[in-house]
C-alpha positions as CSV (number, residue, x, y, z in Angstrom):
1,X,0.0,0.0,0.0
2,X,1.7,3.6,-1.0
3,X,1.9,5.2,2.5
4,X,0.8,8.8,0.3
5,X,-2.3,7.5,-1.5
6,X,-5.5,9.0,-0.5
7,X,-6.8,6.3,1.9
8,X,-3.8,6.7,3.9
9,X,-4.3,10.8,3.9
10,X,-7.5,10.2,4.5
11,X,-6.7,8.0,8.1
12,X,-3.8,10.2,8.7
13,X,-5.7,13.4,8.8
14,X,-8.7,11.3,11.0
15,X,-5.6,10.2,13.5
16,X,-4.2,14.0,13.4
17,X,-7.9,15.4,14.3
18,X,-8.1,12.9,17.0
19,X,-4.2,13.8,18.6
20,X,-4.5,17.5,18.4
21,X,-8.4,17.6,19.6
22,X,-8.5,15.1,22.2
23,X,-8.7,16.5,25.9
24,X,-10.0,16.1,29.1
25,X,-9.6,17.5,33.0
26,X,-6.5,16.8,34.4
27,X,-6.8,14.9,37.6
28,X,-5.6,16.9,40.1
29,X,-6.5,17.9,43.5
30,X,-9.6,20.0,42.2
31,X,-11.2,16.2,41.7
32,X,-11.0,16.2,45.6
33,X,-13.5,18.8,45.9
34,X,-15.5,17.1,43.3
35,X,-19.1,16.8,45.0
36,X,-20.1,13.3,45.6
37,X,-20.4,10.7,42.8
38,X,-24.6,10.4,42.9
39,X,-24.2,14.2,43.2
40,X,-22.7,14.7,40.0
41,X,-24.7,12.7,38.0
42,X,-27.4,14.4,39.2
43,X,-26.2,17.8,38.1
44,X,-24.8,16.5,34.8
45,X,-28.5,14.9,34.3
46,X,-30.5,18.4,35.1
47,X,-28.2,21.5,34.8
48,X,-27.5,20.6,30.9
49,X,-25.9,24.5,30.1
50,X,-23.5,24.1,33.6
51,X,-22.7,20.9,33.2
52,X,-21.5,21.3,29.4
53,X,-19.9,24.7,30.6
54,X,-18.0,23.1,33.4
55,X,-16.6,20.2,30.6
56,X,-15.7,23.2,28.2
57,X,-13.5,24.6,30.8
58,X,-12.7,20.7,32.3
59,X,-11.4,19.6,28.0
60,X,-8.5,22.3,28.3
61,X,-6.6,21.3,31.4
62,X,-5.3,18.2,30.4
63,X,-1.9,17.1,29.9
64,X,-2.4,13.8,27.8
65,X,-5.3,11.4,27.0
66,X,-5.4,7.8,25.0
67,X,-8.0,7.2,22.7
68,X,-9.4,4.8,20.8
69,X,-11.4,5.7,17.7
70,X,-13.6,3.2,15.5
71,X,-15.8,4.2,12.8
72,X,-16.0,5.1,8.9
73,X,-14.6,8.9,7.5
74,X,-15.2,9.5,4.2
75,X,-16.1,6.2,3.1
76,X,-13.1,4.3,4.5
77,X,-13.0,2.4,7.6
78,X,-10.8,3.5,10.5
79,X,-9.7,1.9,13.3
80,X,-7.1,4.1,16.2
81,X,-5.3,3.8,19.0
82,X,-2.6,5.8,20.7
83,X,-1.5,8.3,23.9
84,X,-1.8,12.2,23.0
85,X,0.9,14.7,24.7
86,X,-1.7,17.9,24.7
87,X,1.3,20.7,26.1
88,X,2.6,22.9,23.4
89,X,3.6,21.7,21.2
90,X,1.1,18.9,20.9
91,X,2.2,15.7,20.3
92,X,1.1,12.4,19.4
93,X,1.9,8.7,18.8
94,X,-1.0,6.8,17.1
95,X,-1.2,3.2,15.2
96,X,-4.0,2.6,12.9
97,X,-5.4,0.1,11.4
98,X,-7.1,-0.5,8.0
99,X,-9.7,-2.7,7.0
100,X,-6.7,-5.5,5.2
101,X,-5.3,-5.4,9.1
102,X,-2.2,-3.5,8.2
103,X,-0.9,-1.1,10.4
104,X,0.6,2.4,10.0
105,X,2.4,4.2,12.7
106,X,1.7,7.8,12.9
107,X,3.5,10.8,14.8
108,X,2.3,14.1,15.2
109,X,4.0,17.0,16.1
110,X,2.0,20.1,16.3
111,X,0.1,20.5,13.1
112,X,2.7,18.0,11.1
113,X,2.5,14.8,10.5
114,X,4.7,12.2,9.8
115,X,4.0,8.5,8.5
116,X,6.3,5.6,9.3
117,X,7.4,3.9,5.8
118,X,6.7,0.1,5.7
119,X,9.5,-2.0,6.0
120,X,9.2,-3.4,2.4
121,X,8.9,0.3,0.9
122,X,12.0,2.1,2.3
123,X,14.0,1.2,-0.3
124,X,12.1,3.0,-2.9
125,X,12.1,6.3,-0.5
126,X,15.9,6.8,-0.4
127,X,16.0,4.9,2.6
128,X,13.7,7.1,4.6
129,X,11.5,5.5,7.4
130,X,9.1,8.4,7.9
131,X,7.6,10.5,5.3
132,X,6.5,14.1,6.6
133,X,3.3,15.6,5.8
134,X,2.3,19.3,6.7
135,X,-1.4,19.4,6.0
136,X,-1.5,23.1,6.5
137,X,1.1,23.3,3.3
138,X,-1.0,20.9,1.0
139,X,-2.8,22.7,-0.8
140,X,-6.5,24.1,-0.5
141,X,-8.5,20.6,-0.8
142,X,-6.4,18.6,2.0
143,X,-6.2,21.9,4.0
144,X,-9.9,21.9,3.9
145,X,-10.1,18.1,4.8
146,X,-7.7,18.3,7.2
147,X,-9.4,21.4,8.7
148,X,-12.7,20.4,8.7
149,X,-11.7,16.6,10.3
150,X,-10.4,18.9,13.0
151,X,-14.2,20.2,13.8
152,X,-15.3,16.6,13.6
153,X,-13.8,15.1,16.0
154,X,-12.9,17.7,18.8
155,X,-14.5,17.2,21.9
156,X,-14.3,20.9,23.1
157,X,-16.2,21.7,19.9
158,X,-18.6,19.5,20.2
159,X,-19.3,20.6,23.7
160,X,-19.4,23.7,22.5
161,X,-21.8,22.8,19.6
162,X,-24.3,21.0,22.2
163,X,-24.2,24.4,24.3
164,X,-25.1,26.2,20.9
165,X,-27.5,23.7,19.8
166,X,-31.5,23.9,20.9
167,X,-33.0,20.3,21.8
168,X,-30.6,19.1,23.4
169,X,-31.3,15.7,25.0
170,X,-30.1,13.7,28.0
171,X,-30.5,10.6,27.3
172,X,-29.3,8.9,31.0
173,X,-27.1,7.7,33.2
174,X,-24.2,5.0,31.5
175,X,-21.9,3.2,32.6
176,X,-18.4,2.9,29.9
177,X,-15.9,1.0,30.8
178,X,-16.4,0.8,34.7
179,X,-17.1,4.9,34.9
180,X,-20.0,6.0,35.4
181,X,-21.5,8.7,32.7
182,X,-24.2,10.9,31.0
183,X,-24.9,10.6,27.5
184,X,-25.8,13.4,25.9
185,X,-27.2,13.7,22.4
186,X,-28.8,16.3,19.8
187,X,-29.4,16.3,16.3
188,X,-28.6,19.9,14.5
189,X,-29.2,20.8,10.8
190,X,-27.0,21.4,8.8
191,X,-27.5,25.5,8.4
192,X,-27.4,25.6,12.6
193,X,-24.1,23.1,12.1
194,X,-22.3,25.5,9.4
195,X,-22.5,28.6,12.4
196,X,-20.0,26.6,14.5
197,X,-17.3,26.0,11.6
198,X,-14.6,28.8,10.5
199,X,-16.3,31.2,8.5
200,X,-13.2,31.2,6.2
201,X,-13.8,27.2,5.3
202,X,-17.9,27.7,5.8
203,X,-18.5,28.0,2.1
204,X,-16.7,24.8,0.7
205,X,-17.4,22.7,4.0
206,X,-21.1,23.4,3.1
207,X,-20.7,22.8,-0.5
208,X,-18.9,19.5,-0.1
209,X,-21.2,18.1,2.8
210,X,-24.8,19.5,0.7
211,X,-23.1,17.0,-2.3
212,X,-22.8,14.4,0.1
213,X,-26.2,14.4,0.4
214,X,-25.6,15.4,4.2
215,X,-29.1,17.1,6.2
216,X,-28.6,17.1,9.4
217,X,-25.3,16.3,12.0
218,X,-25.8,14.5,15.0
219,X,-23.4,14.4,18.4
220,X,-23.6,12.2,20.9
221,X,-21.2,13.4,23.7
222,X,-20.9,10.9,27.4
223,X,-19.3,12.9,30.4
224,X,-18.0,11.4,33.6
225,X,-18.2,13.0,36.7
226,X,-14.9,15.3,36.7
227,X,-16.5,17.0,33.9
228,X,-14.6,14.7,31.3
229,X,-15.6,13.8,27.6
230,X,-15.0,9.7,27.9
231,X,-16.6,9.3,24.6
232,X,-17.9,11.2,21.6
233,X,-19.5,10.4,18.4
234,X,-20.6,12.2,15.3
235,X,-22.8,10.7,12.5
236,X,-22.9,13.0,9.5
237,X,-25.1,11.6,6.6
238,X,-22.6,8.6,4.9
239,X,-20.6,10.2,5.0
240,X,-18.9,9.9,9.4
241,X,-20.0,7.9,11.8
242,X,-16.8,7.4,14.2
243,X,-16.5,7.2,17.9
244,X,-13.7,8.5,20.1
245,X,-13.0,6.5,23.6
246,X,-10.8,8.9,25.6
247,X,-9.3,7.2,28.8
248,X,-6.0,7.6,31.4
249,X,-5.7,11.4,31.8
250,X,-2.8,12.9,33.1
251,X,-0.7,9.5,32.0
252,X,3.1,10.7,30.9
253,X,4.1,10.1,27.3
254,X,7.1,10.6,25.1
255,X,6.8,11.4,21.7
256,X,9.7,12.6,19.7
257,X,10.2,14.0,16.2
258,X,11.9,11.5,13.9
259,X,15.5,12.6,12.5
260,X,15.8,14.5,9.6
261,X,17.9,11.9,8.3
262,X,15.3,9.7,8.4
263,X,12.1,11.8,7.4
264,X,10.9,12.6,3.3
265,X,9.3,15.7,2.5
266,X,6.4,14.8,0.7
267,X,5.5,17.9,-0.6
268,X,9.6,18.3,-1.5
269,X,8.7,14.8,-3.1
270,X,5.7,16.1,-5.2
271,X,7.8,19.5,-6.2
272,X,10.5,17.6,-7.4
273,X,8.2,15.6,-9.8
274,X,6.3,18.3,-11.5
275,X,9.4,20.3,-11.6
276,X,12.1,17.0,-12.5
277,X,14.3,20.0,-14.4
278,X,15.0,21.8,-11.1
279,X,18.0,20.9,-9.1
């Protein structure tokens, strides 16, 4: 499988979204004054606009979170796991996994991404064992893409999308994993959807998704009782339907850039082969 074709992009940018979105409270010795479990629940159940407020503020105090995504983007079926460093820069260390069971190793540092070259490959990439990929330098289509996976799967924006969202539903008390939660859940057309994306990337984002057939969005958001997203999901249309399990906040991870040595430039790569006459 060519580690640059559009399927891999495709999961790359998904896995990206995920690293650089993915947050929760930090467990710290605020959790101590955390009022008691059948408390919480309570106010998580009843005081929707607090509660989701409180998780806002509760999504940008984390140091690091693991997730585990699942689901279909764009047609193609991904499957992620992997431990997100969330102080600047942000950082991340991801493997996916497609649908023919390979695996692709994924870094991400800040807004670059980097793809570990299979084994059997390196030899026809000058040796290289990572090829880097800077989605905000791609050009306007994968800058889109990349831009608008960003919206999808951010907790904090969907959060912020339920607080900006009418009918907004609880749906009850669950239990994930061994933590209690609430699910949340509301369904927003696609007009009230558009209000929450980047005005700049509004127009094509609408353009694409109205192609795609796409109506109405809807989020699915469970919160534990530290005010932390432990899962979110977003069905758009065909066209997403994923689900993010966030889990161990706080846990230390190492991620590190690879060498420069050992990194291609893909968009070096793609220069150099419209423009072979260049040194």
């Amino acid at each position: 499988m060519s580690v640059w074709k559009r399927p891999a992009l495709l999961a790359v940018s998904v896995v990206t979204a995920a690293a650089l979105t993915a947050c929760g409270g930090a467990e710290s010795d605020a959790d101590a004054d955390a009022p008691a479990q059948s408390s919480v629940l309570e106010l998580l159940a009843t005081d929707l606009k607090g509660s989701l407020q409180k998780t806002v503020e509760s999504t940008e105090k984390s140091d690091s979170v693991t997730l585990a995504m699942q689901g279909n983007v764009g047609g193609e079926k991904v499957s992620i796991q992997g431990a997100v460093d969330l102080r600047d820069p942000i950082k991340a260390e991801l493997i996916t996994t497609s649908a023919e069971n390979e695996t692709i190793t994924v870094r991400i540092i800040d807004t670059v991404v980097f793809v570990e070259i299979p084994a059997d490959q390196r030899a026809s990439m000058n040796g290289k064992s990572w090829m880097k990929m800077d989605p905000t330098a791609s050009g306007e289509q994968q800058g889109l893409e990349f831009s608008k996976q960003l919206d999808d799967v951010d907790p904090a924006k969907q959060v912020k999308a339920l607080l900006a969202s009418e009918g907004v539903k609880v749906v009850g008390e669950e239990t994930l994993d061994g933590t209690p939660t609430v699910h949340y859940t509301v369904t927003t057309p696609l007009g009230k959807y558009l209000e929450q994306v980047d005005p700049k990337l509004r127009g094509p984002v609408e353009g694409q998704l109205t192609e795609q057939g796409v109506k109405e969005i809807k989020i699915d958001l469970w919160v534990d009782e530290q005010y932390r997203p432990r899962r979110a999901a977003l069905v758009m249309g065909t066209v997403t339907d994923m689900t993010i399990d966030y889990s161990d906040y706080g846990k230390a991870v190492t991620i590190e850039t690879p060498p420069d040595a050992e990194t291609l430039d893909l968009a070096k790569m793609i220069e150099e082969m419209q423009n072979p006459g260049n040194d």
